[in-house]
C-alpha positions as CSV (number, residue, x, y, z in Angstrom):
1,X,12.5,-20.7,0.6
2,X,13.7,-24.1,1.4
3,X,12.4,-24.8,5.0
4,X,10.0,-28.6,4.7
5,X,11.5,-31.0,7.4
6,X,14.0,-28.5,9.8
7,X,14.9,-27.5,12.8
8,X,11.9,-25.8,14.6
9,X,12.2,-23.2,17.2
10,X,11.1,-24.3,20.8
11,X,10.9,-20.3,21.7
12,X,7.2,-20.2,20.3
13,X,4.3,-19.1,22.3
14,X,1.1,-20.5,20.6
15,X,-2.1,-18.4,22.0
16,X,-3.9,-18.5,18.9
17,X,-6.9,-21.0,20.6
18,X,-6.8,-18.6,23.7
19,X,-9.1,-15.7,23.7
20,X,-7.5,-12.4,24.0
21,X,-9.8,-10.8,26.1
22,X,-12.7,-10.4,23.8
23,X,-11.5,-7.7,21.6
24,X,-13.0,-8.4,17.8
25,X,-10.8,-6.7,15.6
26,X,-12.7,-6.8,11.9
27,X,-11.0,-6.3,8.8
28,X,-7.8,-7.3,9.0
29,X,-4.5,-5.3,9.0
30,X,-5.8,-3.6,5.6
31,X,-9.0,-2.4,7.0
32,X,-7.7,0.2,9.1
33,X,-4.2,0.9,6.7
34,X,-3.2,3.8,9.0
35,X,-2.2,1.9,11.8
36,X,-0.4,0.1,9.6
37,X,1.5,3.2,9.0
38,X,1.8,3.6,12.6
39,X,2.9,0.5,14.1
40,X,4.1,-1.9,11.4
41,X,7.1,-3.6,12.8
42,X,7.3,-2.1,16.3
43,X,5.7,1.4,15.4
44,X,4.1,3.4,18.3
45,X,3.4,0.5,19.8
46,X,3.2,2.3,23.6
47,X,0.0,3.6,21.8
48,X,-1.3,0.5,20.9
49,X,-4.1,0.3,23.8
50,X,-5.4,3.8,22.3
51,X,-6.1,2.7,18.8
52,X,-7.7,-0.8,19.1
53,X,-11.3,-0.5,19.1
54,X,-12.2,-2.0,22.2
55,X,-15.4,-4.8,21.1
56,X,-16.8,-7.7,22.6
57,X,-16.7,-10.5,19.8
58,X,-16.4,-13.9,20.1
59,X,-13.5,-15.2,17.5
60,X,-14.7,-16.7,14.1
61,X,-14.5,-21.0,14.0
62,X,-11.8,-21.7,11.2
63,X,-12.6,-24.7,8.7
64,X,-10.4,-27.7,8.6
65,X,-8.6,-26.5,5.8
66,X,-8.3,-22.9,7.2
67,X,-6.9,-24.8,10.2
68,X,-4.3,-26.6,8.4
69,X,-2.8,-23.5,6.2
70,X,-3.0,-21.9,9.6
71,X,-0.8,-24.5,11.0
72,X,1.7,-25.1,8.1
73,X,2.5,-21.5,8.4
74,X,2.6,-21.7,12.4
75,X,5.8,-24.6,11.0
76,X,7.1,-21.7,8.8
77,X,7.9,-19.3,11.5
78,X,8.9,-21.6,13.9
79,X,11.5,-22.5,11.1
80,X,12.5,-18.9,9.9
81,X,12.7,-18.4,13.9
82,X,15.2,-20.9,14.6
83,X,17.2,-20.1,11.6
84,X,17.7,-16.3,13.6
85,X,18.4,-18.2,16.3
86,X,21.4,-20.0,14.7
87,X,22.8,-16.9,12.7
88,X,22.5,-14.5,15.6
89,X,24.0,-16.8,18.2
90,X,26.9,-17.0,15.7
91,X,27.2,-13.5,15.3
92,X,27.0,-12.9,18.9
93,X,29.5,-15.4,19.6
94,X,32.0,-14.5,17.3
95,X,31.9,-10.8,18.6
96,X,32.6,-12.5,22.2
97,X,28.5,-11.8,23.7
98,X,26.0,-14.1,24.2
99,X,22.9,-13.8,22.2
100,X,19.5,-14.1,24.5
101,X,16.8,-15.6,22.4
102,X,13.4,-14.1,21.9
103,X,9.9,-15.5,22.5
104,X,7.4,-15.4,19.5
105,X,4.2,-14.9,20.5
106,X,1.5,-15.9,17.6
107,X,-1.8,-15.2,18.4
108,X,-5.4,-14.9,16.4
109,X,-7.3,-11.7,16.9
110,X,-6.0,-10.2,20.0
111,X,-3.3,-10.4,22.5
112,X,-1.8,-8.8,25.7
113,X,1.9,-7.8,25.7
114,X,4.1,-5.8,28.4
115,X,3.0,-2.5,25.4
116,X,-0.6,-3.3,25.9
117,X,-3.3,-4.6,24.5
118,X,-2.3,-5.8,20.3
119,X,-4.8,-6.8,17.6
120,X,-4.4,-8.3,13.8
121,X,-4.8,-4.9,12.7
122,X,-1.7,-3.6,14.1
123,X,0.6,-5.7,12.4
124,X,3.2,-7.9,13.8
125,X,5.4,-5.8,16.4
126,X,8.6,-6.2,18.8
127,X,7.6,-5.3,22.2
128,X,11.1,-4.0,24.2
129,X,9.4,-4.7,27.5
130,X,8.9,-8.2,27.8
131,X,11.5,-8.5,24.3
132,X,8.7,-10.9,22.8
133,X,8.1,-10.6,18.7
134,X,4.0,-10.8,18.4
135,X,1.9,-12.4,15.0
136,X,-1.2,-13.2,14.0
137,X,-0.6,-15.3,11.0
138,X,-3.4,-13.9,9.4
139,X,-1.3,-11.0,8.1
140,X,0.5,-13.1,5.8
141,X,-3.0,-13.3,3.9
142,X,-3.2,-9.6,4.0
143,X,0.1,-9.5,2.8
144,X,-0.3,-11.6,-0.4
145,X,-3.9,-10.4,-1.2
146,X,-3.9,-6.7,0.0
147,X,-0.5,-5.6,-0.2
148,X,0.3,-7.8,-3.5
149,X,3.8,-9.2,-1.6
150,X,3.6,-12.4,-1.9
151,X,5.6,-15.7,-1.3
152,X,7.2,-17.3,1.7
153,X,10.2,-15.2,2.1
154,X,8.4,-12.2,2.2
155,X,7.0,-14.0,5.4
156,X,10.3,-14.6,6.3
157,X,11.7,-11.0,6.0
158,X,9.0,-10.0,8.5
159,X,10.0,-12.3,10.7
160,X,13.5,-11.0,10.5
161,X,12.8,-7.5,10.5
162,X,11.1,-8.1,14.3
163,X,14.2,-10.1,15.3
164,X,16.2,-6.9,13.9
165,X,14.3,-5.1,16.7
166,X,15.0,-7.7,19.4
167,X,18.9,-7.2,18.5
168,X,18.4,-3.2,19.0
169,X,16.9,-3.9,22.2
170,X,20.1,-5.8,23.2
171,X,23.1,-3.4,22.4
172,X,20.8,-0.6,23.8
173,X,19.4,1.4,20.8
174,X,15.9,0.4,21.9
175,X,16.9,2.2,25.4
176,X,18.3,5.1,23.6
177,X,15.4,5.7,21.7
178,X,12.7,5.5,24.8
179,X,15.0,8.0,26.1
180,X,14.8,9.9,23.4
181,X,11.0,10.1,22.9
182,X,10.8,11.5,26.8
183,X,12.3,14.9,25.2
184,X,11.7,15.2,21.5
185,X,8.7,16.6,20.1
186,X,6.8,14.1,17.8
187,X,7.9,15.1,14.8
188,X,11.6,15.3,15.9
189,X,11.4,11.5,17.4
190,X,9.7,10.4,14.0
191,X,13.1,11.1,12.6
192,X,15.0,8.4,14.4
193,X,12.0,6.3,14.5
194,X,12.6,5.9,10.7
195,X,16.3,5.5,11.5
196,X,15.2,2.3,13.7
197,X,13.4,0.5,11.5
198,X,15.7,1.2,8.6
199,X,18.1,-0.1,10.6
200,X,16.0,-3.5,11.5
201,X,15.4,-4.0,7.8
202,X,19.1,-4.2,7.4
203,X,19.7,-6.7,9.8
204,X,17.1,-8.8,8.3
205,X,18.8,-8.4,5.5
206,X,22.3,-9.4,7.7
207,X,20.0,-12.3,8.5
208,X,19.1,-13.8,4.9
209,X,22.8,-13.3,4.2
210,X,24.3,-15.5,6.6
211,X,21.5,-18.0,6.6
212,X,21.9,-18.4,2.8
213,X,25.6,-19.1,3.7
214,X,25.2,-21.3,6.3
215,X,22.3,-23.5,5.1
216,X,21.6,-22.6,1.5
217,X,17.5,-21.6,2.0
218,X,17.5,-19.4,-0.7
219,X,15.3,-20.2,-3.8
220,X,14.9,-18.7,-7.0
221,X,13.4,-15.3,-6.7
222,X,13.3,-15.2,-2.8
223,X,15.1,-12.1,-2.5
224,X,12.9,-10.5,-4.6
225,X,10.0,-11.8,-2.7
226,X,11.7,-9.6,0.2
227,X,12.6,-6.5,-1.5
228,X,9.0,-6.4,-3.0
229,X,7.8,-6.7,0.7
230,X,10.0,-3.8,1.8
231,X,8.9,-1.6,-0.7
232,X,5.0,-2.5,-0.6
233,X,5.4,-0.9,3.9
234,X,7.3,2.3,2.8
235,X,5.6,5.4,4.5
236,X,5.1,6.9,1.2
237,X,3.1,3.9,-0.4
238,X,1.3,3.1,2.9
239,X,0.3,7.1,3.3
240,X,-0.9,7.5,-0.4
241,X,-3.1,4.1,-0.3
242,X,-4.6,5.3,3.3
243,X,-4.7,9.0,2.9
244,X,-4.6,9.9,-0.9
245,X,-0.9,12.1,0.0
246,X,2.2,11.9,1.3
247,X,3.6,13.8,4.7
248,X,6.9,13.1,5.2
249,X,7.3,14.8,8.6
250,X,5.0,11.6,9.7
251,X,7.3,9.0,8.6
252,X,8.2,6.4,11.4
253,X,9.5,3.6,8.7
254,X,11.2,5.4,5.7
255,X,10.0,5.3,2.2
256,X,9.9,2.2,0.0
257,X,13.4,3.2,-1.8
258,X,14.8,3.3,1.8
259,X,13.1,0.1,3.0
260,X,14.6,-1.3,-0.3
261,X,18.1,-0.1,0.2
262,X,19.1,-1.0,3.7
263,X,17.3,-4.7,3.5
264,X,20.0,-5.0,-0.1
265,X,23.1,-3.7,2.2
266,X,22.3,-5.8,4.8
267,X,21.9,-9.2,2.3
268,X,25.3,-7.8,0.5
269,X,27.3,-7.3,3.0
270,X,26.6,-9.5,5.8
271,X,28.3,-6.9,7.8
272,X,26.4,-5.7,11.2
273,X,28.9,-2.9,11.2
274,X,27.8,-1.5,8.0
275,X,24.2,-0.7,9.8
276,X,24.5,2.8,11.2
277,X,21.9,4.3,10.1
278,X,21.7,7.0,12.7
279,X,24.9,8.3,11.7
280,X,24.3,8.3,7.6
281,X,23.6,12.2,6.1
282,X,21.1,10.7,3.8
283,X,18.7,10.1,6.4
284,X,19.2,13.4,8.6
């Protein structure tokens, strides 16, 4: 992806030197793969609280060059951040609404948000209640190394899947769904839990479409970078690598094929009205 030398976003909260309240969260995102399954990209994350170990731990020193790779990717999302920020508000804008900005939180270890209390392990999550996207940029290593997807716009699809769930939260589906979970049984709400993150994946997809367009940051191979992303976080590949089987009725994400598919409408189509995935028979 062509990012070196533009536009930053200013709507970055950097906590990674602040301690997040002593919570030591070992093993990265890999070591404990089912909340993975759980909470990648928004998940349960109202059950977030329950599923962090809760350790004392003081946070491990990085070396210099640690600290540097640490900061050029800190650069990387503050550039795929503003590049949301320029395709959304022209989306928004053009369908006559105003597009509120989110806050990225990065943050090393642990963190507090308005859904409670995150760590690496979860993953990096949308919260709906204070509409902040959350990362600790060590996931990108856990990415490449334990999840074999690889390469900057695989980064960059994360990143957009999050902002995906910050646009649900504004037309309401986000509201919807809460509403939803207060009266469904959990295997019912799982249903249109995959249906929201489905849905997310294609407007990251609507994203890399109309960035592409309107600053050519594609590179050789990028999208393939994403759409091997999407399908390494399908429930069914997560589920067999933690579990050793597959049980659909658990889904919350949708299968790799799925992930695949709706990321590749949303890049081909550019079309935010094209997105309804609660309303397509495949996925009832």
């Amino acid at each position: 992806m062509k990012w070196t030398g533009r536009r930053e976003s200013s709507n970055v909260d950097d906590r990674r030197g602040i301690s997040g309240g002593g919570l030591a969260v070992g093993g990265g995102i890999i070591g404990v793969i089912v909340l993975l399954v759980r909470f990648f990209v928004l998940g349960d994350s109202s059950a977030i609280n329950d599923a962090i170990p809760q350790q004392g731990g003081p946070q491990q020193e990085m070396s210099a060059e640690e600290k540097k790779l640490d900061d050029e990717r800190a650069s990387f999302v503050k550039v795929v951040l503003a590049d949301t920020e320029d395709v959304w508000n022209q989306i928004f804008s053009q369908g006559g609404k105003k597009y509120v900005e989110p806050t990225l939180v990065m943050f090393r270890q642990s963190v507090q948000s308005a859904c409670g209390m995150a760590g690496a392990a979860t993953g990096p999550f949308y919260c709906p209640g204070d509409q902040q996207v959350y990362i600790d940029l060590s996931f990108f290593e856990d990415m490449q190394n334990k999840l074999n997807a690889s390469g900057d716009f695989a980064m960059a699809y994360v990143i957009a899947h999050e902002v995906g769930h910050h646009i649900q939260k504004l037309n309401g589906t986000s509201d919807k769904m809460n509403q939803l979970r207060q009266r469904l049984s959990e295997e019912e709400y799982n249903k249109y839990s995959v249906k929201l993150e489905l849905q997310a994946d294609f407007l990251a997809g609507v994203w890399a479409h109309h960035a592409q367009k309107m600053k050519n940051i594609l590179e050789e191979n990028d999208i393939d970078e994403a759409l091997n992303a999407a399908n390494a976080i399908g429930d069914d590949r997560l589920q067999k690598q933690a579990q050793g089987r597959v049980v659909p009725e658990s889904f919350t994400h949708g299968t790799s094929a799925q992930r695949v598919y709706w990321f590749k409408k949303g890049f081909e189509t550019g079309d935010v009205s094209q997105g309804n995935t609660f309303q397509d028979p495949s996925l009832n």
